[in-house]
N, C-alpha and C positions, 0 to 999 in steps of 0.2 A: 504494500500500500504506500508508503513512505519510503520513500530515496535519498542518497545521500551522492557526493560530488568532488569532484578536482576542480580546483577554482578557474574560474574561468573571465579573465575584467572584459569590460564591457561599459560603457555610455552611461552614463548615471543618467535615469530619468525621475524626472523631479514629477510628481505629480501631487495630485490635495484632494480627501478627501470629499468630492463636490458631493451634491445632493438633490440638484434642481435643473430645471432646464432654462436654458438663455433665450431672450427671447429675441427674434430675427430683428435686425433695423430695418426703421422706418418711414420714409423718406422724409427730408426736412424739409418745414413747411415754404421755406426760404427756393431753396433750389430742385429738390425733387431728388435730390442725391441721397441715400444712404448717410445720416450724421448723426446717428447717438453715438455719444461717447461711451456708452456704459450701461449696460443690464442686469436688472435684480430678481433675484425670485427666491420668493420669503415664502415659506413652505411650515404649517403650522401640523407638525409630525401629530403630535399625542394630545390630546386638551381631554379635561375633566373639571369636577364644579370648580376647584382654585385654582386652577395652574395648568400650563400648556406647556409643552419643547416644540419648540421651533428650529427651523432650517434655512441659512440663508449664504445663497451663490451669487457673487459678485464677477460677470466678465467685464474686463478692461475692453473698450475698443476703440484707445485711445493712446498718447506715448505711453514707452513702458515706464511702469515706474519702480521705486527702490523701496516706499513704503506707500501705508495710504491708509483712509479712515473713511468710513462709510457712516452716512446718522439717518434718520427717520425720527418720526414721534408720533406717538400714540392718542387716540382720539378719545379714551378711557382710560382707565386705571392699572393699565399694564405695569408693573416691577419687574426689571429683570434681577433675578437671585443668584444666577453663576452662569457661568460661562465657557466655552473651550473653542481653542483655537482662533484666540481675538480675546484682545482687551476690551473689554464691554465695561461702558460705565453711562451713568446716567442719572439728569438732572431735571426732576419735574417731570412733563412726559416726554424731552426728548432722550433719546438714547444715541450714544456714540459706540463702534468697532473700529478698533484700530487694530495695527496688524501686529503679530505676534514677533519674536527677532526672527523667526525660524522659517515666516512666510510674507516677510515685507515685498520682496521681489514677486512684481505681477507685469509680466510681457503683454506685448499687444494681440488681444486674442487670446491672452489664459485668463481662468479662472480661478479663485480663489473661495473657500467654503467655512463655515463657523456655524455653531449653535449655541443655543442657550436655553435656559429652564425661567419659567416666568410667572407670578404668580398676577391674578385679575379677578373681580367680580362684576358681575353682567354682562354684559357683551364682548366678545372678544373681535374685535373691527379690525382688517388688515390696514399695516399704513397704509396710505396713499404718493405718498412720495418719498424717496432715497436723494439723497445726493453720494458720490466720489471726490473726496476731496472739493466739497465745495461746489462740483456740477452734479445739475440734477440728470438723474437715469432714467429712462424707464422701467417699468414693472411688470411682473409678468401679473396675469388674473388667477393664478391661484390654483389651476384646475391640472395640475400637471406634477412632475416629476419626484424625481427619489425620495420617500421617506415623507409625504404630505400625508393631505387629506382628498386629495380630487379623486378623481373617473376619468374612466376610460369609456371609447364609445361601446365596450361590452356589458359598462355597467359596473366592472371593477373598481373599487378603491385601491389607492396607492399603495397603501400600505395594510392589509389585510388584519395586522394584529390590533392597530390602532383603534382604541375604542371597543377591544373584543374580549372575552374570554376564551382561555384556549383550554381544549376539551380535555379529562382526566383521564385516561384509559384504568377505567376499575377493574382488569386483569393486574395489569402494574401496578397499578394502587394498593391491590392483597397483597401481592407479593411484599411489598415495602412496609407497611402498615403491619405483617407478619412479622417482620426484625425486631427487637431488641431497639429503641431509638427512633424507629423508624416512621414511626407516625409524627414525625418531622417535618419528613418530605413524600407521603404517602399521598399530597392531595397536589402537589406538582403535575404541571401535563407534560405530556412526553408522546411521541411519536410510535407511530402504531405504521411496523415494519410487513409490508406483504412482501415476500424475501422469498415467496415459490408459489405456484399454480394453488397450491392445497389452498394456500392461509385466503385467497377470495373469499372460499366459504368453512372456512375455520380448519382448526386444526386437531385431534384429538379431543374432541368436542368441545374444546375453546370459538372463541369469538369471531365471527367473519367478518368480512369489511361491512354486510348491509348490518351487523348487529353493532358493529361501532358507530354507523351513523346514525342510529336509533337512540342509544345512548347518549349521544350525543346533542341530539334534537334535544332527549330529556332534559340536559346538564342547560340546555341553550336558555332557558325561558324567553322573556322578552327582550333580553339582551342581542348581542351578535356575538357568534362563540368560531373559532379556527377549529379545527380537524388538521392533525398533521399527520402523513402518510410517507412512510418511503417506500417507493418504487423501485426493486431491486431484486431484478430475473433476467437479465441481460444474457443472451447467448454466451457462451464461453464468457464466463462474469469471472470477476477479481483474477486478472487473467497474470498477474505476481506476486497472487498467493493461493494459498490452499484452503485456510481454514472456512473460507465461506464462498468457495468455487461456484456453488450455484447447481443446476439441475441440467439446463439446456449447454447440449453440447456446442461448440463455436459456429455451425452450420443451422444452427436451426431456428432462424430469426423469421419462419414462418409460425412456427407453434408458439413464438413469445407476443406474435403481433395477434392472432387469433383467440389462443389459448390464455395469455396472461394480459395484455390491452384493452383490446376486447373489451373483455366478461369486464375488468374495472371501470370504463370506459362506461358502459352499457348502465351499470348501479351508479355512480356518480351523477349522472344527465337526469336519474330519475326527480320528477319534478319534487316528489316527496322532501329530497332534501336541500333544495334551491337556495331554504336560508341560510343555510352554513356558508362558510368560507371555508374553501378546502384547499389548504396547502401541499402541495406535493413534491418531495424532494428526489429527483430523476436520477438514479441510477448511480449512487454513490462507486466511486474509485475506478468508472469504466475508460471515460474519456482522457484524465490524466496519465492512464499510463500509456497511451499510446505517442503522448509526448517525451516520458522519462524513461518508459522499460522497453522500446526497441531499438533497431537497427543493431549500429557498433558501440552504442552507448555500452559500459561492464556492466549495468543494469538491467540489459534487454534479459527477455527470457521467451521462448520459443513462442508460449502459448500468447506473447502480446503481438510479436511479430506476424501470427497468423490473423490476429482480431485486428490490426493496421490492414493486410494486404485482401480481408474479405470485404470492409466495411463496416460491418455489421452491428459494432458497436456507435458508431453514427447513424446508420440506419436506424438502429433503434431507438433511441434517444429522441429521433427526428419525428418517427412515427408516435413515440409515446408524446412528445410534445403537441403535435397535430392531433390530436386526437382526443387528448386531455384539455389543450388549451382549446378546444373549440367550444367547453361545457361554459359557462360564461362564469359559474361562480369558483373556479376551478383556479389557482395562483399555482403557474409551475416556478422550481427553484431548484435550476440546474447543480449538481453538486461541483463544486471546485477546488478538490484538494483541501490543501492548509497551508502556510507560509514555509512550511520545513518541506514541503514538497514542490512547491511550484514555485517562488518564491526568488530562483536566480534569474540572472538573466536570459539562459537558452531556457529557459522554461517557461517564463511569464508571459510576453508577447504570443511564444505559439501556441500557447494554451489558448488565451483569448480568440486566438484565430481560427483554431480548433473549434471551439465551442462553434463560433459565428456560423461556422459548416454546418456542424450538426442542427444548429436553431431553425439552418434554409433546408433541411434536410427532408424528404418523404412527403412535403405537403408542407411540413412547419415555416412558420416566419420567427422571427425576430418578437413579432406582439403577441406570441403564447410562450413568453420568458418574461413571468414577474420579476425573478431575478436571480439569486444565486444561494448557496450553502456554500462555508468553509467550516472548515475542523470537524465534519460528521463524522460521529463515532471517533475521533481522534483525542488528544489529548496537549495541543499544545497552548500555550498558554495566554490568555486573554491579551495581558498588556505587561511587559515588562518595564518594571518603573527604577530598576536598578544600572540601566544601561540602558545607550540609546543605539542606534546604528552609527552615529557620526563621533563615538566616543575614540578618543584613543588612548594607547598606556606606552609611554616612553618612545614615541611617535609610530606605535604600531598599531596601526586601525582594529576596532572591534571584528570589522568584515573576515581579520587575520586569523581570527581565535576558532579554535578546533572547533567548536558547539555553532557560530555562527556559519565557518568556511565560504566565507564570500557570498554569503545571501545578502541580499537588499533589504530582509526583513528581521525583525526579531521576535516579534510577539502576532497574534491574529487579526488583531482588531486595526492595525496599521497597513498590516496586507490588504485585510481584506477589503479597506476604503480606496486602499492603491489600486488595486485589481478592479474594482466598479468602474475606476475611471479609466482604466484600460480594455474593458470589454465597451464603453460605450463608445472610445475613441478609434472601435471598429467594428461598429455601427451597432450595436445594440441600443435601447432606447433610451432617454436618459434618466428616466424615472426610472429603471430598476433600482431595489434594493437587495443587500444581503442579509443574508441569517449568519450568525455564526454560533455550533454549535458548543455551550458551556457544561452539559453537564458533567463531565469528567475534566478538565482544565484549571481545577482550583486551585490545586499545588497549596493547600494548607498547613498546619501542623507545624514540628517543634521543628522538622526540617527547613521551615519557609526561611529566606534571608530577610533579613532586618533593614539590609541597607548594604551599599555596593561592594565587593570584592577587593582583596590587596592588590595594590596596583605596582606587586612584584613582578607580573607580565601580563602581558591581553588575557592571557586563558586563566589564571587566577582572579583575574577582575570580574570576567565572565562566568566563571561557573561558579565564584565564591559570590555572588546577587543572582543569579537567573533563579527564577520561582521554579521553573520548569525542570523537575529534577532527574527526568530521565538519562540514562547513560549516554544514547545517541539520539537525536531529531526525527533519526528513520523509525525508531521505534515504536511499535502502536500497538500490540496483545498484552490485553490483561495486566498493567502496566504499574511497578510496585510504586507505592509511593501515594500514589495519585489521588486525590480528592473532587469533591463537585464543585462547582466552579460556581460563577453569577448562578442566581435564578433564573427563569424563564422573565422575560419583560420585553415591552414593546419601545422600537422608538431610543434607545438609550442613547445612539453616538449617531455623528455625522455619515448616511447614507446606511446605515445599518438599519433594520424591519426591526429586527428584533433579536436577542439572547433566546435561544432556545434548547430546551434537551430533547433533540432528534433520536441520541442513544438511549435509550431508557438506563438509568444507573443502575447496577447491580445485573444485566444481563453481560455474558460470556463475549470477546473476542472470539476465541477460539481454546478448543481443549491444548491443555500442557501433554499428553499420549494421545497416541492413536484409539478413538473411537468407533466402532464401526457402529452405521447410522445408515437410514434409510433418508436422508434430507439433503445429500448432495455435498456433505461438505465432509473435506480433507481435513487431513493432518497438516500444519505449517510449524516446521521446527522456531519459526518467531514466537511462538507460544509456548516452548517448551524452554523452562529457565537455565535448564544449563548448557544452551545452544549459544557457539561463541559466533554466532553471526554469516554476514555475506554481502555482496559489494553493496546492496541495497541501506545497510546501517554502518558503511565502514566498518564491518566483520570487528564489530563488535558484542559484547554479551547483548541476551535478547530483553533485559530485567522485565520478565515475565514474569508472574504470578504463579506456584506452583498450583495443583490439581483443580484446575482449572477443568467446566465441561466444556461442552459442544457450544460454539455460538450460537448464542440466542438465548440459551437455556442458563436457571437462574445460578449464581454464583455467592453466596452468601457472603463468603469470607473477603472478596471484595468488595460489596456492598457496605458490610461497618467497616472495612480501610477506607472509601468515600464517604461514607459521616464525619470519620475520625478526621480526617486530613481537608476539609469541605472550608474553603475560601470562596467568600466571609464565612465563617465559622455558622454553625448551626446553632 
């Protein structure tokens, strides 16, 4: 699933995590030429009785400049209460943004992004006018991109979680609720995985997809509640590992589009469940590794080299997206790796490119891509606050240090704003958002660092602060250490949907031996702890969790090591 690399320099691209869409110039009324200098779009992510998050994209299209400050004012009782990515302050009802040390520099034709937390009562009225540095912008109307509140002409909202409950799966609910603790996080939602043909209509007289949305209707009342699904039966699936191989062999992307599409396809559309919002996360770990495990890369491995030269894993994707995205209350959210995997530079650009293929793929466009997943089912770590990327130790860059090896990113939440704006900057639309997936990423406990590393050399500074304690980046079974990460919540950061736990906690990677099973899934010695590795984790130890079952199936004794180690603490 996770890969690892010999560095490789490359171009530093600077991007920000944007979140809105810019709105086109418009002629001036003077000459009929194209003449705004500058467009805004304020984007009011999450609002509830006292308080809103808001989003807001400022492009320059005007000289570049080295800094700058953008203000508006409010026509009611807006406060702003904090801030990121911009100096926000504010006197009476106007409000000022200024730009951070880190993102003064805005070229002609970039943009620059910021949010903030706001509290208000009664009304909550959009400004009406921005100025840049003293010129006034235009505005966009509200009805549009990453991380709002608008529609789409399907009917969609921008951001699905916004204003929603998101539904409990009371299979996982028992489960948890059963631990020792556990009625903690027993009433957490969590995604409800169709992972084979069976689980449609249940499995071992468990729950099928139509009795999830039924529950789910129940949980709904008069509110609006999300449904989170992963999609994951891809022909020749997890084609660089074993422990969750899948059912359908590399060839057989007819029985996955008839047999598993289909049938989901067919219960979804049903008018019954129209009020849901149903999220759907596509085909976790198929697409990426046709960027990282083929060819002459030391990564490749046979079975991904045949899922490149059939298709099929585009194909499918393509087809599941046409097919799902045509249901109108249906948000697909393609999956995308995590920063330790996709993350360098031969891997970020063609990943996004990739993707754009499979979105035009079987029928699909671009407009059945609400947006995107990082770190499903993974483990790396939200936000590293003890190093930055641009750190150095005795002028040797952080990019230098073993744990980083020349990635661009360090933590998920910086990736995954980077990556939005690299999947829109080739052409996806600009309102998507991502999810990224928390429920395993907390890195809590007496292990957490306090504060940054000896800076006796890069790789003591690095790995004496990273939260993220795993041995290597490529690492992902059963993972010792590991705790739950943020809660589920909507809206939290610039161009992110929401924090969600797509892996239910306490369910399996994959068994530490060989189990033999009727459900399609292999042995992968990543799962086995005293496996010293392979080029995928720099052939390093696997720090797997010993007896560990079958993926999917529940795992107890990891489940209280994620209580125990759960950042913020439980």
């Amino acid at each position: 699933m996770s890969r690892t690399r010999t560095a490789l320099l490359a171009a530093l691209v600077l991007v920000a995590g944007a979140s809105g869409t810019a709105v086109a110039a418009a002629p001036s009324a003077d000459t009929g030429i194209a003449a705004i200098p500058c467009s805004v779009d304020y984007k009011v992510q999450n609002q509830w009785d006292t308080g809103f998050t808001a989003a807001v994209t400022i492009t320059n299209n005007g000289a570049a400049k080295s800094s700058w400050a953008a203000k508006w004012s409010y026509a009611g009782n807006q406060k702003v209460t904090s801030g990121w990515n911009a100096k926000i302050s504010q006197s009476g009802t106007a409000v000022t943004a200024a730009n951070e040390t880190y993102n003064g520099s805005l070229g002609t034709g970039s943009s620059v992004s910021f949010g903030f937390n706001a509290s208000y009562s009664g009304t909550n009225a959009l400004p009406t006018t921005f100025t840049l540095d003293g010129v006034t912008c235009n505005v966009d109307d509200g009805s549009g991109g990453g991380g709002g509140g608008g529609t789409d002409p399907s009917g969609r909202v921008d951001n699905p979680y916004a204003g929603a409950k998101v539904y409990v799966n009371p299979e996982w609910s028992a489960k948890a609720a059963a631990e020792t603790g556990g009625s903690r996080i027993s009433s957490q939602p969590t995604g409800v995985w169709l992972d084979r043909i069976a689980a449609i209509n249940g499995v071992s007289g468990g729950m099928g997809l139509r009795a999830h949305l039924d529950a789910a209707l129940a949980q709904k009342g008069t509110g609006e509640e999300v449904v989170q699904l992963v999609v994951y039966d891809l022909p020749g699936r997890d084609c660089a590992a074993l422990a969750s191989n899948g059912e359908l062999g590399p060839t057989e992307i007819g029985r996955y589009e008839s047999e598993f599409i289909d049938p989901i396809a067919a219960i979804l559309a049903d008018s019954k469940y129209a009020s849901l919002r149903i999220v759907t996360t596509i085909e976790i770990d198929s697409l990426p590794n046709l960027v990282t495990n083929t060819g002459s890369k030391a990564t490749a491995t046979p079975q991904c080299d045949t899922m490149l030269a059939n298709g099929n894993y585009v194909k499918g994707v393509g087809y599941a997206l046409n097919k799902l995205g045509a249901i109108p209350n249906v948000y697909n959210y393609i999956d995308a790796g995590h920063h330790g995997w996709l993350g360098w530079d031969d891997n970020f650009a063609p990943s996004a490119n990739l993707f754009y293929q499979a979105a035009n793929a079987e029928g699909a466009t671009v407009n059945d891509v609400a947006g995107f997943i990082t770190n499903t089912a993974n483990y790396s770590a939200l936000k590293e606050n003890n190093f930055t990327i641009n750190d150095s130790v005795n002028g040797v860059s952080v990019r230098q240090s073993k744990w980083v090896d020349w990635n661009r990113y360090v933590d998920e939440q910086s990736y995954a704003q980077a990556f939005r704006n690299q999947l829109v900057s080739v052409g996806f639309n600009s309102g998507i958002g991502m999810l990224i997936d928390t429920s395993r990423n907390g890195w809590g406990g007496s292990a957490r660092p306090t504060g940054p590393g000896a800076t006796t050399s890069v790789d003591t500074y690095v790995d004496g602060g990273r939260y993220d304690r795993r041995i290597q980046v490529g690492n992902w079974c059963n993972q010792s250490g590991a705790g739950l990460g943020e809660r589920p919540q909507a809206a939290p950061a610039t161009g992110i949907d929401a924090y969600v736990w797509m892996k239910p906690p306490g369910e399996s990677d994959g068994s530490s031996t060989a189990i033999a099973n009727d459900e399609g899934k292999g042995f992968d010695r990543m799962c086995d702890p005293t496996y010293t590795g392979n080029a995928r984790n720099g052939n390093n130890m696997s720090g797997a969790l010993p007896n560990a079952p079958l993926s999917g199936h529940w795992f107890s004794a990891q489940f209280q090591q994620l209580m125990a180690n759960a950042y913020p603490p439980l």
